[in-house]
C-alpha positions in Angstrom: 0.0 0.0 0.0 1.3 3.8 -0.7 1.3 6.2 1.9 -2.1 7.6 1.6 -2.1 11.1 4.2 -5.7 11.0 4.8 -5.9 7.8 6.3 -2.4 8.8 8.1 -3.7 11.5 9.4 -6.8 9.3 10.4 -4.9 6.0 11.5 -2.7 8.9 14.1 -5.2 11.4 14.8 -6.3 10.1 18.4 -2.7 9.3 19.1 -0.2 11.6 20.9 2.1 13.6 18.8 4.4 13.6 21.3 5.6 12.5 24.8 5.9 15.8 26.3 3.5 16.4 29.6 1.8 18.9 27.6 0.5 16.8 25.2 -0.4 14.2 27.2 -2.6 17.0 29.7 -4.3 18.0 26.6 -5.2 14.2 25.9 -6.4 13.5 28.8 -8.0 17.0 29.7 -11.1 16.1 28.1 -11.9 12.6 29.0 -10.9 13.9 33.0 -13.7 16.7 33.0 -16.5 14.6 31.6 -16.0 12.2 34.8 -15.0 14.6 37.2 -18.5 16.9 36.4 -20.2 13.6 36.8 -18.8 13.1 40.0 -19.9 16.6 41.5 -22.9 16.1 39.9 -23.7 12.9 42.1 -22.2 14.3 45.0 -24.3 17.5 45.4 -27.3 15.3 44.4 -26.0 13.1 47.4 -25.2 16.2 49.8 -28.7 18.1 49.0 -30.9 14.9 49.9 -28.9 14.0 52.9 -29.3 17.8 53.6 -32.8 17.8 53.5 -33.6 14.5 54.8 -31.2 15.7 58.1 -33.2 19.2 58.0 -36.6 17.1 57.7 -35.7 14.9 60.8 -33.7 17.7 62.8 -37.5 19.4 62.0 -39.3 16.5 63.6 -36.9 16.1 66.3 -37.0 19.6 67.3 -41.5 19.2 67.1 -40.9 16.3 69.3 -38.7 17.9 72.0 -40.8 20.6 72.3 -44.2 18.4 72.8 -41.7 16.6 75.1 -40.8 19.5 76.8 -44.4 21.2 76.8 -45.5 18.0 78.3 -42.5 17.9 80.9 -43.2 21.4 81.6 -46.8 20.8 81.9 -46.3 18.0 84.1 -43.7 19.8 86.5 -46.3 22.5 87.0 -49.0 20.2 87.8 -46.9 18.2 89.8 -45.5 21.6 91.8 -49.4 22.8 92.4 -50.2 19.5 93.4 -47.2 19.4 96.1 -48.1 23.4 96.5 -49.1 23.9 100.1 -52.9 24.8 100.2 -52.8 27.4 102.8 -50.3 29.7 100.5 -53.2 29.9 98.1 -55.5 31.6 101.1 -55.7 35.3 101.3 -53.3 37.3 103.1 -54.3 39.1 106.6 -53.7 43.2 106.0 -54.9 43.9 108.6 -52.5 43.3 111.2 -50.3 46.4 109.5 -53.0 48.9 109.9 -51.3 51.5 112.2 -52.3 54.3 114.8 -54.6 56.2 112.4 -57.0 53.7 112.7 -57.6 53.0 116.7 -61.0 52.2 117.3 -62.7 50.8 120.2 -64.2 47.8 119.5 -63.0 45.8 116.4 -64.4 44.9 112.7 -62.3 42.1 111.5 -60.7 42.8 108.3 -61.2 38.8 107.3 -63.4 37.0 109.9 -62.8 33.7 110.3 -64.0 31.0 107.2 -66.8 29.4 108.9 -66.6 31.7 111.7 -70.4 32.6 113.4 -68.6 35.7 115.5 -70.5 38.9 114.9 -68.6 41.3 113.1 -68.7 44.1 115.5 -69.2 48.0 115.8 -66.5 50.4 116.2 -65.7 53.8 117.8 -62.9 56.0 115.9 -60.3 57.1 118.5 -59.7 60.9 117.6 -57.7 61.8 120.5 -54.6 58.8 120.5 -52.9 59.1 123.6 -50.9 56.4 125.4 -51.1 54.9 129.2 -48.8 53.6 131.6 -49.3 49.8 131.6 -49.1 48.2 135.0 -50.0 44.4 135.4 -48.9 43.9 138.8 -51.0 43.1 142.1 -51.7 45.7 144.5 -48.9 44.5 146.6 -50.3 46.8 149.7 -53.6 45.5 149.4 -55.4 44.0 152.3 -56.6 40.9 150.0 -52.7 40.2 149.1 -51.0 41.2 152.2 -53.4 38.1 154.2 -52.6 35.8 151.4 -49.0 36.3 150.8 -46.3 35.8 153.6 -43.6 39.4 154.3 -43.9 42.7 152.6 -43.2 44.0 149.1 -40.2 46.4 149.0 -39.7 48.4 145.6 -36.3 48.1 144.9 -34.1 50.4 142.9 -32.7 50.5 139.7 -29.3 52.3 140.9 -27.6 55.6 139.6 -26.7 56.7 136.5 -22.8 58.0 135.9 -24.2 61.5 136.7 -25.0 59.9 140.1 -28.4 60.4 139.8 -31.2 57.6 140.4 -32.4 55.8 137.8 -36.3 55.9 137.4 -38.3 52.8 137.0 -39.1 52.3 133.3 -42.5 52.3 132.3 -44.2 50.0 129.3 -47.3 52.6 127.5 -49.5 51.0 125.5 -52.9 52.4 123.6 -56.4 51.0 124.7 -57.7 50.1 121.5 -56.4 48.9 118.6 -56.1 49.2 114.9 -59.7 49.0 113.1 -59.7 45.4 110.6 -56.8 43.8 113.1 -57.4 39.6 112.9 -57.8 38.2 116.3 -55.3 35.1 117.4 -56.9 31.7 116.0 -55.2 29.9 118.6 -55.5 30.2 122.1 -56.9 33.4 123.7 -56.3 36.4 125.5 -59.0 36.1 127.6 -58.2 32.6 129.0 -55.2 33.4 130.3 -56.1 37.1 131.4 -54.3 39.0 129.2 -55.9 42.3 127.9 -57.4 41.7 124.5 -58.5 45.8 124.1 -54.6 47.1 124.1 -52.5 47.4 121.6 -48.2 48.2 121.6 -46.3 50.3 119.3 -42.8 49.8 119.5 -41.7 53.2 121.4 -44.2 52.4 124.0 -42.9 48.9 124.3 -39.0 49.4 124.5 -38.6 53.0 124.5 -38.5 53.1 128.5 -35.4 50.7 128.1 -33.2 52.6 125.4 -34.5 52.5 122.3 -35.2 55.8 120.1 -32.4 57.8 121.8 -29.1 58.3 121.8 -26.2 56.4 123.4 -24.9 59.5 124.5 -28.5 59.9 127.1 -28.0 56.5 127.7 -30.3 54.9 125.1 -29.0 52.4 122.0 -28.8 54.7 119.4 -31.6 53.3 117.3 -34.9 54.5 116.0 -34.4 58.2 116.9 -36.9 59.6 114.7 -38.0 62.7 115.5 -37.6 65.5 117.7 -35.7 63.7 120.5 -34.7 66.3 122.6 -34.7 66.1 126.0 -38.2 66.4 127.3 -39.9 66.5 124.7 -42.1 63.7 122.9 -40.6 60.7 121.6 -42.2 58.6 118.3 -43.0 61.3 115.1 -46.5 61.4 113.8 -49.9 60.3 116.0 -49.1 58.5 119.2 -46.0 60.5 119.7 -45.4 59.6 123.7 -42.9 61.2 126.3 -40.9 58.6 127.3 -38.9 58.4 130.1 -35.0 58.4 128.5 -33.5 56.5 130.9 -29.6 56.5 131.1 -28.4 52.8 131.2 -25.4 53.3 130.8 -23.3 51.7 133.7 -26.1 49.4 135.1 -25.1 46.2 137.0 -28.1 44.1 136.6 -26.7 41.2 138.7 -26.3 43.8 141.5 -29.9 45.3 140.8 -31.0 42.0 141.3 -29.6 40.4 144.4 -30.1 43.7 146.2 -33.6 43.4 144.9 -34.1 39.8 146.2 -32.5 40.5 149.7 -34.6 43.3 150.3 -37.7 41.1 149.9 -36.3 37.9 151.6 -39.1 37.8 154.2 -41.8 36.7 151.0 -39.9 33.5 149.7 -38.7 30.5 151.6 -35.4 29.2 152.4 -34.4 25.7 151.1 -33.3 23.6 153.7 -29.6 22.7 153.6 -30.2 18.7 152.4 -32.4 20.1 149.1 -28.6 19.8 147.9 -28.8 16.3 147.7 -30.4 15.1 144.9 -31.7 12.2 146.4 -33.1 14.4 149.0 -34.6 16.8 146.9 -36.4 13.7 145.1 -37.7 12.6 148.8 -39.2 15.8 149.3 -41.8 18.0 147.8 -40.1 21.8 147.4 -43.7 22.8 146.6 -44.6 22.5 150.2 -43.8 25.7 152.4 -43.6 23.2 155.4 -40.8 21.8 153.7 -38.5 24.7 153.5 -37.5 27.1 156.8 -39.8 30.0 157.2 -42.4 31.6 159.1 -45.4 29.4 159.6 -48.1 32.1 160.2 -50.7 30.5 157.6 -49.9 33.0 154.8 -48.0 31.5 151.6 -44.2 32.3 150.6 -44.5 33.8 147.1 -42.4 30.7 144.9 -39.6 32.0 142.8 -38.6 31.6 139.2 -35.2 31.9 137.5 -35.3 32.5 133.6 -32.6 31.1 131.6 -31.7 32.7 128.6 -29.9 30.4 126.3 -27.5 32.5 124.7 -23.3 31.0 123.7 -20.3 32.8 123.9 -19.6 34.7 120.6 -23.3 35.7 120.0 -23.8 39.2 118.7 -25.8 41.0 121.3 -27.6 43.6 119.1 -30.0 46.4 120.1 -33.1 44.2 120.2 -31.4 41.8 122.6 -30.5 44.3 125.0 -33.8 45.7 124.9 -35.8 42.8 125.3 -33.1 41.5 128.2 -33.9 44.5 130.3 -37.3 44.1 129.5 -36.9 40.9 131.0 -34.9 41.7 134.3 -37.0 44.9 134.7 -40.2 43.4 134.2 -40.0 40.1 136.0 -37.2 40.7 138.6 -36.9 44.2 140.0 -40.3 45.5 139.9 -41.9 42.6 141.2 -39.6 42.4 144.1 -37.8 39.6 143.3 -40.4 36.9 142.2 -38.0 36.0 139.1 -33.9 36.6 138.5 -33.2 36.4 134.9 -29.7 34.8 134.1 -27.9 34.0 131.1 -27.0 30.7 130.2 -23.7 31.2 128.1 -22.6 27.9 126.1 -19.1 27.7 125.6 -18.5 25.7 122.9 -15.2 25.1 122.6 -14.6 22.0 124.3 -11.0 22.1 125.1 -11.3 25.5 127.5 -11.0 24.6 131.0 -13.5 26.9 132.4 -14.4 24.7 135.6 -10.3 24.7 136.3 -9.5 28.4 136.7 -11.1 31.2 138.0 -9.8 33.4 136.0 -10.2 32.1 132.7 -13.9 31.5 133.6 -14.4 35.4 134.3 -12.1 36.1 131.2 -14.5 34.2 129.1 -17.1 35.4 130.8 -16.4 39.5 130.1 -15.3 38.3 126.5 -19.1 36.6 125.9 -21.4 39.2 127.2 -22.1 42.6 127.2 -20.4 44.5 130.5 -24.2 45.4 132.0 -25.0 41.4 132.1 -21.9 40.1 133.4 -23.5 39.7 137.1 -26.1 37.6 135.9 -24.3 35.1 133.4 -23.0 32.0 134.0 -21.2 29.5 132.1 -21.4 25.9 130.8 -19.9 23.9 128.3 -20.5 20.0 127.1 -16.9 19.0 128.4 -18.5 19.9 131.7 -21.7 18.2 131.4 -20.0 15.4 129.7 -18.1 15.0 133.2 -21.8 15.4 135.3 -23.4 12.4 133.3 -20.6 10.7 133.2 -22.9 7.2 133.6 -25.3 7.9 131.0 -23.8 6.0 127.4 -23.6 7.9 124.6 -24.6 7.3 121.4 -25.3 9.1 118.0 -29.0 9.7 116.4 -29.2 10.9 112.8 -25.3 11.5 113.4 -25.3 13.8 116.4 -24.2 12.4 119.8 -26.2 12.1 122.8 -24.6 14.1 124.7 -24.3 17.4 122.6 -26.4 20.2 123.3 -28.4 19.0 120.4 -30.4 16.2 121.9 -29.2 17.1 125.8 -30.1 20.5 125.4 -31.6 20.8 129.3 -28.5 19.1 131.2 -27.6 22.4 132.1 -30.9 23.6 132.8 -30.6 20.2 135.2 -27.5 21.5 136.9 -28.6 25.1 137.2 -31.1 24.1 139.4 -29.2 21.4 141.4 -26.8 24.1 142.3 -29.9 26.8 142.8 -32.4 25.3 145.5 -33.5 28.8 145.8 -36.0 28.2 143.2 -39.0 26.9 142.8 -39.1 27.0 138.6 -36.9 27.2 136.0 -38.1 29.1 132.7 -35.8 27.4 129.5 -36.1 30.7 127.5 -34.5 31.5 124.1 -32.8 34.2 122.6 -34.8 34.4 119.2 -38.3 35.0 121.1 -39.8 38.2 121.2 -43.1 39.4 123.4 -45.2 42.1 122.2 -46.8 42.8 125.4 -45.5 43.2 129.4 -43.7 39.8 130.7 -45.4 40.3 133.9 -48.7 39.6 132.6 -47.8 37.4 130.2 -46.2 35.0 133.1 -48.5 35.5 136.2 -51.3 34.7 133.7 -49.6 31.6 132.7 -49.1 30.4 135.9 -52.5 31.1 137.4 -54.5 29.5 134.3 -52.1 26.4 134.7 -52.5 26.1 138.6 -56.5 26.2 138.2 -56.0 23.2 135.7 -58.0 19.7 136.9 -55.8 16.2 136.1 -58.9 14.8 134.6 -58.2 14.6 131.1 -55.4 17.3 131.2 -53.3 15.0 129.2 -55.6 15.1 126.6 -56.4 18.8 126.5 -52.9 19.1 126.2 -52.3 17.1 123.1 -54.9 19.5 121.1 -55.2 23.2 119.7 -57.6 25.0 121.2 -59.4 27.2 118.4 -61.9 29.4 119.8 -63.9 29.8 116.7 -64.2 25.6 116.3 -64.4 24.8 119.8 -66.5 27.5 121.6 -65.4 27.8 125.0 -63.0 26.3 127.1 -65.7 24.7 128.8 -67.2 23.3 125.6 -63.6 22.2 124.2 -63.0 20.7 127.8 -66.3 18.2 127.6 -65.5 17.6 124.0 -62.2 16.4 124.8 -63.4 13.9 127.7 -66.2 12.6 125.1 -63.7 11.9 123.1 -61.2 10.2 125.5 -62.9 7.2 127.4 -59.2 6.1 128.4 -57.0 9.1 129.9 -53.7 9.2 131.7 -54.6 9.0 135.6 -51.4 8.9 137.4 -47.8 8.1 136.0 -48.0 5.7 133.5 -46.0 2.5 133.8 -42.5 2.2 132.0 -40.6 -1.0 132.3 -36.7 0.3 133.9 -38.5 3.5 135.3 -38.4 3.7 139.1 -41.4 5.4 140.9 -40.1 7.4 143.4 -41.9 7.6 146.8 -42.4 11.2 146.7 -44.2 11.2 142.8 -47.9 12.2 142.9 -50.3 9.5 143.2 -54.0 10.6 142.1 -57.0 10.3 145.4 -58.9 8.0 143.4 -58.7 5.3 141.8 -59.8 5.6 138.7 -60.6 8.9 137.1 -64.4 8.3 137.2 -64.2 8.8 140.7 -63.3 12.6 140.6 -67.1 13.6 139.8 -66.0 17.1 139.8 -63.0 17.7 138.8 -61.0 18.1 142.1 -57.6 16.4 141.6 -55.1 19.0 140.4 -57.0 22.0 140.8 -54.9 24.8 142.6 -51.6 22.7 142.1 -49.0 24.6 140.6 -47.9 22.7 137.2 -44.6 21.2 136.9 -44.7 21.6 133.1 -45.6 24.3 131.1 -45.4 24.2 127.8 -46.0 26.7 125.0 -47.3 23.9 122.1 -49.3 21.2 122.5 -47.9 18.4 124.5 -48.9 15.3 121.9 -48.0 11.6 121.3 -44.8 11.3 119.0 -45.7 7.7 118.2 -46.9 6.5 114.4 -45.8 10.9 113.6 -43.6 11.4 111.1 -41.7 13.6 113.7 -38.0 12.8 112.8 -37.0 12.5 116.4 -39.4 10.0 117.5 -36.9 7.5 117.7 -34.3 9.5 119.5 -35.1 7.4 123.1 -31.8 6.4 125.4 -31.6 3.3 127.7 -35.6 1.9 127.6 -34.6 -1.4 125.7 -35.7 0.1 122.1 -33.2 0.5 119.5 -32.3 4.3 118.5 -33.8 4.7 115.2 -35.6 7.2 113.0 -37.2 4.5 110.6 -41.0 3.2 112.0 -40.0 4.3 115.7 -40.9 3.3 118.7 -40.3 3.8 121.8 -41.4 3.7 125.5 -44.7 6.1 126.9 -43.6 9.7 125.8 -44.8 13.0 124.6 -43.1 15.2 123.0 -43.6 19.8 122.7 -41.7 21.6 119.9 -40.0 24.4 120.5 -38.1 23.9 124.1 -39.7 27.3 125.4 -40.9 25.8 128.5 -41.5 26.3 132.6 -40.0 23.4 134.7 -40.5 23.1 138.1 -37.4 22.1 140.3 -39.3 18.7 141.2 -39.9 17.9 137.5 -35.8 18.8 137.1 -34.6 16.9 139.5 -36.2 14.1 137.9 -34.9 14.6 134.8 -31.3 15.2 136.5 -31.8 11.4 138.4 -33.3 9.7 135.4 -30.0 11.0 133.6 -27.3 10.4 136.2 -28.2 7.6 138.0 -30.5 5.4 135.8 -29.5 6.2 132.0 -32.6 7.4 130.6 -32.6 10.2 127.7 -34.7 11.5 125.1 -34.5 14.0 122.7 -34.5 17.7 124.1 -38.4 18.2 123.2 -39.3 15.2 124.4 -37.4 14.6 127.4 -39.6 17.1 129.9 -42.7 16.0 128.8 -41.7 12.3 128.9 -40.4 12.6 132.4 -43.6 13.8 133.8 -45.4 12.0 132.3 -43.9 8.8 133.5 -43.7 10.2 137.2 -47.1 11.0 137.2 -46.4 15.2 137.7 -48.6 18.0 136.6 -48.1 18.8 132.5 -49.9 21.8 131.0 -49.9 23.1 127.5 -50.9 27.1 127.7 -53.0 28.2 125.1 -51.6 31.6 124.8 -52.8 33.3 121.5 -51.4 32.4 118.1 -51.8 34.2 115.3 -52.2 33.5 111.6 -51.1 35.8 108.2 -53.8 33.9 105.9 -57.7 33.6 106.4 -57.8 29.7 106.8 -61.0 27.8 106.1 -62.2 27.2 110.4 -62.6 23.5 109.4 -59.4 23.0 107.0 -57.2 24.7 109.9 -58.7 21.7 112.2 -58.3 19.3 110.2 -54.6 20.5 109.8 -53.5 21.2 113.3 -55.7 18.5 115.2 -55.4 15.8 112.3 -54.2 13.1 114.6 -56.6 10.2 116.2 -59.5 11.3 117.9 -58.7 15.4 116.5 -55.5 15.0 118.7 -52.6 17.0 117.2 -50.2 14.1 117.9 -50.1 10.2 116.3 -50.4 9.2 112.6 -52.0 11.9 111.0 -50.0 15.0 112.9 -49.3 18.2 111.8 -45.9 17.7 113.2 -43.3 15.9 110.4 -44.3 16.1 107.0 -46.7 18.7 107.8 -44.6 21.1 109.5 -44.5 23.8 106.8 -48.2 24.8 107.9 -46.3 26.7 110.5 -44.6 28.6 108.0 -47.6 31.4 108.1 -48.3 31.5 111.9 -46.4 33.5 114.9 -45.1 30.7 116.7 -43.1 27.7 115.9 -39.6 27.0 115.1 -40.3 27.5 111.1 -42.5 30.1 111.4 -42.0 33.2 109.2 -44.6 34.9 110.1 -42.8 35.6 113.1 -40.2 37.4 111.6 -42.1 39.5 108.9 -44.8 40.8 111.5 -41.7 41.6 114.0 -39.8 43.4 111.0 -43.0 46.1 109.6 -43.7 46.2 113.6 -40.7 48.1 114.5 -40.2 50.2 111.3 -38.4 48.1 108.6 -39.7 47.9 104.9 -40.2 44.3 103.7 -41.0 43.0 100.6 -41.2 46.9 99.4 -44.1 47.6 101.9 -43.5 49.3 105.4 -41.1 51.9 106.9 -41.2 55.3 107.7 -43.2 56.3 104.7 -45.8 53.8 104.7 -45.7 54.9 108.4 -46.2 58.6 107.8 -49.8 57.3 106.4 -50.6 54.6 108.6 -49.0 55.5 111.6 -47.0 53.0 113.8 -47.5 49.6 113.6 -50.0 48.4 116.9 -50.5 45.4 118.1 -52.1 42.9 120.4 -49.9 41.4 123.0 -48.4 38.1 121.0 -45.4 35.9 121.3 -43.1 36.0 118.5 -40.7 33.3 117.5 -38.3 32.8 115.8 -36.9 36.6 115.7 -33.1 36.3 114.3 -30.6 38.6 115.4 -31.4 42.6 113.7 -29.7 46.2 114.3 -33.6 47.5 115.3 
């Protein structure tokens, strides 16, 4: 064949010309592009669908969580206003805030009672508000109380200033009336326990006479000092305004005041007799009996005596309402009543390894470092090293991981030793530091004790172990024969404990059986060795955390289904002991092992030796208008409409205390206290809701718990 170009050129044409790189790019170049372009094509194809398909489930994912979490949400909130407390739903009370501009005589509640059948009332606007010197105490020159009471009341003195001059005695002014649309307590009652119901207090009239709303440079705290404070002239700015006496306290030796005050009275108490300092003497012999102590015996009574313990610990900030209310105290009880009370604080060292007992002088060191200079006369010390030492026999053991023997669960062993070393008296008051009084002490006391004294046995137990709610009950009468229909079987006499010794000297009832006492004798005009300021209930099948907490009765220490041996238990250790009761508690301790919780141990003790236990209705106060029978149901919700047992307001059901005026969760306390003595809370109160209003007045009421404030 002869070279033929076209079909060279044809046989050559797809071929390379050459073997350079160039050529062989531009070979492949085209071929390359055609697979690479259908490559991107697939992937984007590949990229948008699994795009959209992750766009179309993140879409139904994101649907779903939100119906998940619209239905979680839903379900929290239904699950939080089922757990929601029902009370906090009821409408607040206003009208405790109402102030001075609105004294009336008479009263229109603002909210009465749900259920309630108590007439509203009428009302008499008070245009002319002036305030009155309070004064609770007994004519003590009287015929009537001269015949019945052994010696002769001496006033006693409350010293010299630094000028040198003498020191008046301070005066507590109060306001008959009160605030139109104030609630009345729903607990308790004034009336009951005589205390005046038609009075009300504004702060200056309460603690003005002892410091506060002047200056520390006349003597006073230096708080409150509104208005034109001049010497002489009123005291408290707008309606009310009061000239108060501005006592200069600066200087004052109230341990001084005190035992002056008792020695110049000696002839109106009795003298222990030297073995009342054995304890097993002082369990072998009544101290209530006169005949049992030295003395006149001319027919007429020695007045008893009372020391009140205030449980205070070394490093506590004393501030401005301490000191008032401590003077209040020692002023009110002590020195004006001529030495029926001495007030003493009860100062917890708590650190262990001081050796107070061992020196002399480190004891008063301590002492002067732990108190304020004015109260160093009437402090004494105590730590758990030392009590450790006292109940040496008892075995200790740990509850909910606290030991026995802390002040914890033991919190009356030194109440115990104070009156071991202090035959002098007849009754101990276990007071605290966080409780506040509206009102005068001396009232608030004597009424106590008279209304527990006139008490019968018959079915006290169960009175105790129950509100008493006016507006449910009726009267006390009518709660009283409510309570025994309700109790066939009642406490007569101490009840039986297996490793509890009776001793000779417990009470044993004059009957038999409680049938017997037709009308009511046994126990009437006996002063009560207990008195307690809750109801005194049954801890067992409650879901009361401590129920368990029982030492040395054969039952295992446990707060998982309790039990434990006959007990009662009253929250909030706020209680009057007698020295009989005490010394029980010291020899159950000491000598035979026996302890209970703090709350419990009291109670329990008398109880088991048979003494005289009485729960003091004094009034309680509520900042929501409860449904009558709901607030029953509540408080009284145990067996038989007991407060104690399965069923009690005390465990689970504790935060219903959150809205009243006394109980160790109740914040109630604390607000009222606050917008009583001037301070704005929750943007309502102070000086300019004041300047409307007027001061804050109230009823007599006791407050707890008040924490440590500058006013």
């Amino acid at each position: 064949m002869g070279w033929n170009p076209f079909t060279k050129v044809h046989l050559y044409s797809a071929l390379p010309l050459s073997n350079t790189t160039e050529s062989s790019e531009k070979w492949r170049s085209p071929r390359n592009g055609t697979v690479t372009s259908r490559l991107n094509r697939v992937v984007c194809k590949f990229v948008i669908i699994l795009t959209s398909v992750t766009i179309i489930i993140a879409g139904f994912s994101l649907i779903a969580i939100r119906h998940s979490t619209t239905r979680a949400v839903t379900e929290a909130k239904a699950k939080a206003a089922a757990e929601k407390p029902r009370w906090e739903d009821f409408t607040l009370l206003e009208g405790y805030y109402s102030g001075l501009g609105r004294l009336v005589r008479g009263n229109r509640l603002e909210c009465p009672p749900v259920g309630s059948t108590v007439a509203a009332g009428s009302v008499e606007a008070l245009e002319d508000v002036k305030s009155i010197v309070f004064n609770p105490y007994p004519d003590f020159k009287s015929k009537e109380y001269r015949s019945t009471w052994r010696g002769e009341y001496k006033e006693c003195s409350y010293g010299v200033d630094l000028s040198g001059k003498q020191r008046p005695r301070p005066e507590v002014r109060t306001f008959e009336g009160i605030p139109e649309g104030m609630p009345t307590a729903v607990f308790g009652s004034h009336a009951l326990l005589g205390l005046n119901n038609d009075l009300c207090f504004d702060r200056y009239g309460r603690y003005g006479t002892y410091g506060y709303g002047y200056s520390k440079g006349n003597g006073g705290l230096g708080v409150a000092e509104y208005g034109n404070n001049t010497a002489g002239n009123e005291t408290g700015w707008g309606r009310g305004s009061m000239l108060i006496k501005e006592i200069d306290w600066r200087g004052v030796d109230w341990g001084k005041l005190q035992r002056e005050c008792v020695g110049k009275n000696k002839d109106r108490f009795s003298t222990p007799d030297p073995e009342d300092l054995d304890p097993e003497g002082i369990l072998a012999e009544s101290t209530h009996s006169s005949s049992k102590r030295s003395g006149k015996s001319d027919g007429k009574k020695p007045r008893p005596r009372a020391a009140i313990l205030l449980r205070t610990w070394a490093g506590y900030e004393y501030k401005p309402s301490d000191m008032a209310s401590i003077r209040s105290l020692i002023s009110e009880l002590s020195i004006n009543s001529g030495g029926e009370f001495s007030v003493y604080l009860l100062v917890h060292v708590k650190n262990n390894e001081l050796p107070i007992w061992a020196s002399k002088k480190l004891y008063e060191k301590t002492l002067q470092e732990s108190v304020p200079e004015e109260f160093w006369g009437i402090a004494e010390l105590w730590s758990e090293s030392m009590m450790g030492v006292i109940y040496n026999n008892l075995k200790d053991n740990t509850f909910r991981g606290v030991q026995l023997k802390g002040v914890y669960r033991s919190s009356f062993f030194p109440v115990q030793d104070f009156a071991y070393r202090h035959p002098e008296f007849d009754f101990v008051w276990n007071w605290e530091m966080d409780v506040r009084y509206i009102g005068h002490f001396y009232e608030l006391f004597s009424g106590m004790d008279s209304w527990a004294a006139k008490q019968p046995r018959k079915h006290l137990w169960e009175r105790n172990e129950r509100y008493y709610i006016p507006s449910v009950h009726g009267s006390w009468a009518n709660f009283s024969s409510a309570v025994a229909a309700k109790s066939p079987k009642s406490v007569w006499g101490p009840v039986p404990v297996e490793n509890v010794t009776i001793f000779p000297t417990d009470p044993k009832p004059p009957f038999l059986t409680l049938e017997e006492d037709i009308q009511s004798t046994w126990g009437v005009d006996e002063p009560a060795d207990l008195i307690s300021l809750n109801p005194i209930f049954d801890p067992e099948g409650a879901t009361w955390v401590h129920s368990g907490d029982s030492t040395g009765y054969g039952f295992p220490i446990e707060d998982t289904s309790p039990k434990g041996p006959p007990r009662r238990t009253s929250i909030v250790a706020v209680d009057r002991l007698s020295r009989k009761l005490l010394m029980r508690m010291h020899a159950e301790n000491a000598l035979h092992g026996h302890a209970m919780c703090s709350e419990m141990w009291p109670p329990s003790v008398a109880l088991q030796h048979g003494l005289k236990a009485v729960f003091a209705p004094h009034p309680l106060f509520v900042d929501r208008a409860w449904p009558l029978k709901y607030l029953e149901r509540t408080f009284n919700g145990g067996p038989k409409g007991s407060a104690g047992g399965r069923g009690s307001v005390f465990g689970k059901g504790e935060h219903n205390f959150r809205g009243t005026s006394w109980y160790y969760n109740a914040q109630f306390a604390s607000k009222l206290w606050k917008r009583w003595v001037g301070v704005e809370v929750d943007g309502v109160g102070g000086e300019i809701f004041e300047s409307v209003q007027g001061r804050m007045c109230l009823r007599s009421m006791l407050l707890h718990p008040i924490k440590s404030m500058e006013v």
